[in-house]
C-alpha positions in Angstrom: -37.8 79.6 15.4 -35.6 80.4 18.4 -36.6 77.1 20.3 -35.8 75.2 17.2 -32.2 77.0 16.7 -30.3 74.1 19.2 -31.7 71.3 17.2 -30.9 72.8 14.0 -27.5 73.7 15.2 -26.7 70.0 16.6 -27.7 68.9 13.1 -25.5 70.7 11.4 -22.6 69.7 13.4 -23.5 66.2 12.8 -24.2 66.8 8.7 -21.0 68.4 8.4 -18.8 66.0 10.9 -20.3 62.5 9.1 -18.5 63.9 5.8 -15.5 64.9 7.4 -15.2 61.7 9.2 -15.1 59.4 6.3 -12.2 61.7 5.0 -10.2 61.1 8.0 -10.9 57.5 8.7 -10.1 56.5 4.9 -6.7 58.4 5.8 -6.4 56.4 9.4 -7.1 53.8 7.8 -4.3 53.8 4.9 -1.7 54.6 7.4 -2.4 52.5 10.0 -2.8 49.3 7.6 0.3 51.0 5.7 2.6 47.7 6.3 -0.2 45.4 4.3 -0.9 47.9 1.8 2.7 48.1 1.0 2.9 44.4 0.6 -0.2 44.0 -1.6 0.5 47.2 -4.0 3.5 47.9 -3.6 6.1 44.7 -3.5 9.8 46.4 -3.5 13.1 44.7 -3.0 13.7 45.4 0.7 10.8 47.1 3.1 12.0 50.4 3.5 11.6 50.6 -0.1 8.1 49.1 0.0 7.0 51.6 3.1 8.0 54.7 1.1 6.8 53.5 -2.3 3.2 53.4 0.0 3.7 56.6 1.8 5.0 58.5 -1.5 1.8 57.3 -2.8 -0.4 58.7 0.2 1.4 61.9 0.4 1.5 62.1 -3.6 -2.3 62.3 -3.6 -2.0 65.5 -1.4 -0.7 66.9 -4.4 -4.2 67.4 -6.0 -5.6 69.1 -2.7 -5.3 72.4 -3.5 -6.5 72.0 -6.7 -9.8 70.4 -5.3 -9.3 73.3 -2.9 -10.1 75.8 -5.3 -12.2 73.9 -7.4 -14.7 72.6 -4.6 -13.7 76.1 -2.4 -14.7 78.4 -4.9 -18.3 76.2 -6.2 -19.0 76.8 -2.4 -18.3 80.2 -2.5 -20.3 81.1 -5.4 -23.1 78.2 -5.3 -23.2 77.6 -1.3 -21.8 75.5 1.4 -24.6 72.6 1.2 -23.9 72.0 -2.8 -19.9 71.5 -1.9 -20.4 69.3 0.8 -22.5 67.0 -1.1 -20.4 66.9 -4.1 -17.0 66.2 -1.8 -18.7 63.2 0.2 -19.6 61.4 -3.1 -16.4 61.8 -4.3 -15.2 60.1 -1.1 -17.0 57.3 -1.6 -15.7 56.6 -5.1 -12.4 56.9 -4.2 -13.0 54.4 -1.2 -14.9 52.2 -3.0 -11.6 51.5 -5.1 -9.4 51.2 -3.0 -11.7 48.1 -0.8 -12.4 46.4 -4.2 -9.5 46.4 -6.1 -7.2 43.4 -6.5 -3.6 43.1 -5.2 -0.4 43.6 -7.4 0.2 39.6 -7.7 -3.4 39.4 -9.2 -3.3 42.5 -11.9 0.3 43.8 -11.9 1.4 47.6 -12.5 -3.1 47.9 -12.6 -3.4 47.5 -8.5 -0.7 50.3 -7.7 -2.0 52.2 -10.6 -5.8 51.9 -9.0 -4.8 52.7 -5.9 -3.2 55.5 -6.2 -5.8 56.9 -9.0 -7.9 56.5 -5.4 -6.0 58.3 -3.3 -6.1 61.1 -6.0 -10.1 61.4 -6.1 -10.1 61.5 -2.5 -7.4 64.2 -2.4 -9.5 66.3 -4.7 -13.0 65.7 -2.4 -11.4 66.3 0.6 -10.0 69.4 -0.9 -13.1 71.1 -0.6 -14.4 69.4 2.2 -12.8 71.6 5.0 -13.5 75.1 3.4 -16.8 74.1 2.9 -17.9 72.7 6.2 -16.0 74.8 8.9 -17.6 77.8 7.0 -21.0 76.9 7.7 -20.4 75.9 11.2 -19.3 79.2 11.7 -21.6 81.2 9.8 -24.6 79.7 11.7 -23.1 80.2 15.3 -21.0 83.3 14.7 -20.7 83.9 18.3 -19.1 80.7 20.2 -16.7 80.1 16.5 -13.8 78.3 18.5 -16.4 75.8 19.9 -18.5 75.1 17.1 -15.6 75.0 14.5 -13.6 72.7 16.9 -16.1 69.9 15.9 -14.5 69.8 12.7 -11.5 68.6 14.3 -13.3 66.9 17.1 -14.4 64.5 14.5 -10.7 63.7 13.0 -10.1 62.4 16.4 -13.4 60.3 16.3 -12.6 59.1 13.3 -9.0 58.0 14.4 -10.8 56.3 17.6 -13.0 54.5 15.1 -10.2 53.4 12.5 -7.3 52.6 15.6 -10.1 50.4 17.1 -11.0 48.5 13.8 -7.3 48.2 13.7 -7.2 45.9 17.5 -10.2 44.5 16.7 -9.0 43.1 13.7 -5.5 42.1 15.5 -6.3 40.3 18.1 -9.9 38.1 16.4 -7.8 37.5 13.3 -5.1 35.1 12.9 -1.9 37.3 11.0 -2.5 35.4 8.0 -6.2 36.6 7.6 -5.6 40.0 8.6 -2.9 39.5 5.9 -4.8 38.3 3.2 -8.1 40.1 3.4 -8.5 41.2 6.9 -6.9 44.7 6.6 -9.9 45.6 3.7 -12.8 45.3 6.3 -12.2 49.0 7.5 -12.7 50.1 4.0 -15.7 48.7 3.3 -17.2 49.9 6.6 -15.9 53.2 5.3 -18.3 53.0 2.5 -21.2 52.7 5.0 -20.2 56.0 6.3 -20.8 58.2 3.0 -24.6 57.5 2.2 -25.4 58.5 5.5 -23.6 61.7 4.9 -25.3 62.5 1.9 -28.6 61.6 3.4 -27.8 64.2 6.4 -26.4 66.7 4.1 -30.0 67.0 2.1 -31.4 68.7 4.8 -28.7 71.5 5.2 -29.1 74.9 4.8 -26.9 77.9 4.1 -26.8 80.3 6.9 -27.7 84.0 6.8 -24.6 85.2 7.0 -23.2 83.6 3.5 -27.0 83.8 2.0 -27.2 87.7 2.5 -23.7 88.4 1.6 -22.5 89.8 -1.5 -20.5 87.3 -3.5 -18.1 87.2 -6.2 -17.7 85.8 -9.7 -14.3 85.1 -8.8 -12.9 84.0 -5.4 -9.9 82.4 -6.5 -8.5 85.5 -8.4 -9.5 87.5 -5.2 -8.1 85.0 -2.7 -4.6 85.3 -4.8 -4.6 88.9 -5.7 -5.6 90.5 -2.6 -5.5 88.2 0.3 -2.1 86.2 -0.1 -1.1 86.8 3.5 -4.2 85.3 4.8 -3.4 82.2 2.9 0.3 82.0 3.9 -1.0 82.9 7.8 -3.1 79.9 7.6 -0.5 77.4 5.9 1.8 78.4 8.9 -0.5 78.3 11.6 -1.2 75.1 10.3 2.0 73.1 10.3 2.7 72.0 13.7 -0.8 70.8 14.0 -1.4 68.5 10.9 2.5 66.9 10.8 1.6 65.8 14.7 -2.1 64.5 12.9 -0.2 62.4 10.8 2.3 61.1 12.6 -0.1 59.7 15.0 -1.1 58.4 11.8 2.3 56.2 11.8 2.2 55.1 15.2 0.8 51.7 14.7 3.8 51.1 11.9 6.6 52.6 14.1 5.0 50.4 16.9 6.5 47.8 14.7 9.2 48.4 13.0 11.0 50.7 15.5 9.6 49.8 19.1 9.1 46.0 18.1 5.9 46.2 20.2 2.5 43.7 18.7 0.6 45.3 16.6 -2.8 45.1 18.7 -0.3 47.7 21.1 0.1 50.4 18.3 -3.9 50.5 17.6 -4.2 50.2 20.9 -2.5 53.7 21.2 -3.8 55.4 18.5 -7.3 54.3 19.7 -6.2 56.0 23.0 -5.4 58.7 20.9 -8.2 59.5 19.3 -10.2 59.1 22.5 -8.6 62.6 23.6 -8.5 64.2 20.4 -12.5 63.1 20.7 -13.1 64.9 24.2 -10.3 67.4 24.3 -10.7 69.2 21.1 -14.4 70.7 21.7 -13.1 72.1 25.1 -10.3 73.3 23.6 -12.2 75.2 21.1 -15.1 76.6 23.7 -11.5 77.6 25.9 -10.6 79.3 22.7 -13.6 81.4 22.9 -13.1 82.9 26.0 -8.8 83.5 26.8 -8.5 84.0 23.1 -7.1 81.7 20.3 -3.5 83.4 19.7 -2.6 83.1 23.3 -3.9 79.2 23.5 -2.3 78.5 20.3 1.7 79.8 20.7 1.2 78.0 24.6 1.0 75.1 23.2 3.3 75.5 20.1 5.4 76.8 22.5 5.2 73.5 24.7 5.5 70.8 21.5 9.0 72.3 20.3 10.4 72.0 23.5 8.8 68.6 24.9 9.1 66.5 21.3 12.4 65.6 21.3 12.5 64.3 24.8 8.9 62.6 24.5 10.2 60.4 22.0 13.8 59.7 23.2 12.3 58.7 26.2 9.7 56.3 24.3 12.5 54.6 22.5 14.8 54.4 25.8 12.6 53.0 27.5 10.2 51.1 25.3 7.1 49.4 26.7 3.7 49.8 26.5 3.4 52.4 29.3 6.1 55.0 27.1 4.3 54.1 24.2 0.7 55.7 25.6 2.6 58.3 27.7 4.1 59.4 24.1 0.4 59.4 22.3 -1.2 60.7 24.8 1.3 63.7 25.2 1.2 64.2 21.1 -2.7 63.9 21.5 -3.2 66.3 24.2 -0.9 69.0 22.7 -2.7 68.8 19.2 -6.1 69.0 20.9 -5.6 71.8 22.4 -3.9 73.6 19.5 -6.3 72.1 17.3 -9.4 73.2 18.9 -8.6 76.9 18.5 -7.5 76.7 14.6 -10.4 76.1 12.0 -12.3 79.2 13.8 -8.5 81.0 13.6 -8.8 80.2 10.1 -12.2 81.1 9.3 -11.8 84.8 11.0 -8.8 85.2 8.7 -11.4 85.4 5.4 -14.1 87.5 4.8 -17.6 85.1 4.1 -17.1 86.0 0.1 -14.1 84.4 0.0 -14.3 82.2 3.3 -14.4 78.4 1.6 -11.7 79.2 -1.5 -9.7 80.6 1.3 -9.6 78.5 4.1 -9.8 75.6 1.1 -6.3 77.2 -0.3 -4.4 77.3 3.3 -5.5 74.4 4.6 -4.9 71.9 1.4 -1.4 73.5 0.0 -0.7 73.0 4.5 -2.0 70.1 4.7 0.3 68.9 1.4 3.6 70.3 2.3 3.4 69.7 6.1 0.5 66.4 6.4 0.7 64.1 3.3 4.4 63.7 3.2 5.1 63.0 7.1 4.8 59.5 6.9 7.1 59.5 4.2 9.5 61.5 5.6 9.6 60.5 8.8 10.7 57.0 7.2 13.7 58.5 5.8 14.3 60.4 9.0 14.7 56.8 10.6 16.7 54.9 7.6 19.3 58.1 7.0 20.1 58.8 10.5 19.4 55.3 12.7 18.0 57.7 15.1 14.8 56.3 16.7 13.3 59.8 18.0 13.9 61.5 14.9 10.3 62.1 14.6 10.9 64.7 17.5 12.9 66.9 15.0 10.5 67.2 12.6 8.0 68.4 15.0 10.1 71.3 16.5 10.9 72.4 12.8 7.1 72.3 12.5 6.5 73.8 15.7 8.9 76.6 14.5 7.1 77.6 12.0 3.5 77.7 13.0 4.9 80.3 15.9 6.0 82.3 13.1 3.2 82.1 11.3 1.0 83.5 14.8 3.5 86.1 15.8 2.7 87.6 12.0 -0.9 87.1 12.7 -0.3 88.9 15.9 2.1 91.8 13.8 -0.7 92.1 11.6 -3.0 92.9 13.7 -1.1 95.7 15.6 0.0 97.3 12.1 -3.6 97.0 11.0 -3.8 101.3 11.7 -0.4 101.9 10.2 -1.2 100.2 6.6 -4.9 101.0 6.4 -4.3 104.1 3.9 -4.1 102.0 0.9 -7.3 101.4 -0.3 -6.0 97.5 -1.1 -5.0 96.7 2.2 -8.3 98.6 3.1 -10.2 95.8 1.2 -8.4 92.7 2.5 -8.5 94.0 6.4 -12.9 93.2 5.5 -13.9 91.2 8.7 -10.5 90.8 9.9 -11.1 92.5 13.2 -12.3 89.0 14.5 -9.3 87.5 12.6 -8.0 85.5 15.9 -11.0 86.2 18.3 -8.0 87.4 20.5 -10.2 89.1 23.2 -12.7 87.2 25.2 -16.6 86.5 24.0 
């Protein structure tokens, strides 16, 4: 069994990474093609209108999140990681399927917006569940190297960046603007839909590991997660922040290419391709580095490092506009969210004991992902309109920055008052496998 154990493990990875690929390149994909979608399902009087309309719509859909969260969460939590997993990539598919088959505004009116954003909500419900689920059993079958193996799960947002940003050049530079126009931006959808069958033929073969198999479980995760472990779930939503509003604004790039830089569009996928190349590579060193100096120390570095470089990363960009800015800028954004990134799902994990685990990291990460991820887009659009201010996407990331440092200094707190509060047999309860809660001293 031992000589089997690498196999099995590089299976997993790959079982669990297919599904949450085709979340995150169904969400690359509606943001980078954002301009055509607008057009199609979304005609307004005057762009800006049309671009938030669109963007309201994608970051609208978040709102179901944490209800799939602790719908999908909690089934994983009480009938296992491998039933969640293959309930949230069918539900993926559905909603993809929609959105590649369904005809534009001029063809069925108030029906096209309607369908696609009826979509976007199935897939906010799947891909509720689907990180909870997945990061969990990464961890729970390689309990000792967490920040490497849990990086993957992020490892594979990048990949499927890379994969949407280069569908995006391909596209641009073979197809004439009409084409890629008129039918050209739907071909990454329906490639999207080759993705999910081969997730759920991967998935049959998973197992749950030990660790959640042999553990006592509850009736009622939710009602625990809420009642007893609140902090946990406000830790992870802040710890978060920075991370997922830098995720989706690389999801924006190829439209602020556009509209702000006035650079081609082949340019904008062209940088989002480059940055999912180092979100790709960086992320799974990131996550083994996270193992050995610690994650809390890796993490506020590079928190540290995006509040006070943002600002000046993109004034520069936009003083200085040409290709070369543009990469510097993605690359920077890229490089700062690997490294961040690959320490965080195994932060969040070690926050929740393995009763809990899925509904927890489910809650955090969805209601995060909602406040902080689904409505960047959109607001970094009315950043640019109300204030004419080109590297006003800077600001939002040092507020966002600001507050996932907050969040880790209480995680830090927290674990230094751990002896002070332990007398109350409640707080007693929820410290249950928190001593690895930020692997903070070296494997």
């Amino acid at each position: 069994m031992m000589q089997k154990r690498p196999l099995s493990l590089t299976k997993i990875v790959l079982a669990t990474s297919v599904g949450n690929a085709l979340e995150w390149f169904d969400i690359a994909i509606y943001g980078f093609f954002a301009i055509y979608i607008a057009k199609h399902f979304f005609p307004a009087g005057n762009d800006t209108a049309s671009m938030l309309l669109t963007f309201g719509s994608f970051g609208a859909s978040y709102l179901v999140r944490p209800l799939g969260g602790m719908v999908l969460g909690a089934y994983a939590d009480r009938r296992g990681r491998k039933a969640a997993l293959v309930l949230s990539v069918t539900l993926m598919m559905v909603g993809t399927a929609i959105i590649a088959l369904i005809p534009t505004y001029a063809t069925i009116g108030l029906a096209a917006p309607l369908g696609v954003f009826a979509a976007r909500l199935i897939q906010g419900f799947s891909a509720g569940g689907e990180f909870g689920a997945s990061t969990a059993m990464l961890i729970e079958h390689a309990p000792h190297r967490r920040g490497f193996i849990a990086s993957w799960q992020f490892a594979t947002q990048g990949c499927a960046i890379l994969l949407a940003s280069g569908w995006g050049y391909v596209l641009a530079k073979t197809l004439s603007p009409s084409e890629l126009d008129a039918w050209g931006w739907r071909v990454p959808f329906f490639f999207g839909l080759l993705i999910g069958p081969v997730g759920l033929y991967l998935r049959r073969f998973l197992e749950d590991a030990p660790d959640f198999s042999e553990a006592t479980r509850t009736a009622t995760p939710v009602r625990d997660v809420f009642k007893t472990q609140k902090w946990r779930v406000l830790a992870a939503i802040g710890a978060l922040t920075v991370s997922t509003s830098i995720n989706y604004l690389l999801q924006y790039v190829p439209t602020f290419t556009i509209r702000e830089l006035h650079l081609d569009t082949s340019t904008g996928f062209a940088a989002s391709t480059f940055a999912g190349l180092v979100l790709t590579v960086v992320t799974p060193l990131a996550g083994h580095l996270s193992d050995r100096i610690g994650r809390l120390k890796q993490m506020v570095i590079t928190a540290v490092l995006c509040l006070v470089t943002a600002w000046p990363a993109f004034s520069y960009a936009v003083g200085h506009v040409s290709v070369v800015s543009l990469f510097v800028l993605v690359g920077w954004l890229a490089l700062l969210k690997s490294i961040y990134f690959g320490a965080l799902p195994a932060l969040m994990a070690e926050l929740f004991p393995v009763a809990t685990r899925a509904t927890g990291m489910s809650i955090g990460y969805n209601i995060g992902v909602t406040v902080f991820g689904g409505f960047t887009p959109m607001i970094i659009v009315w950043l640019l309109s109300a204030t004419g201010n080109r590297s006003a996407p800077g600001f939002y990331l040092m507020f966002t920055a600001t507050v996932s440092l907050a969040a880790l200094v209480g995680v830090a707190r927290s674990q230094s008052g751990r002896g002070r509060r332990g007398a109350s047999a409640s707080h007693r309860a929820e410290q249950t496998d928190v001593a690895g809660i930020a692997a903070d001293s070296p494997h």
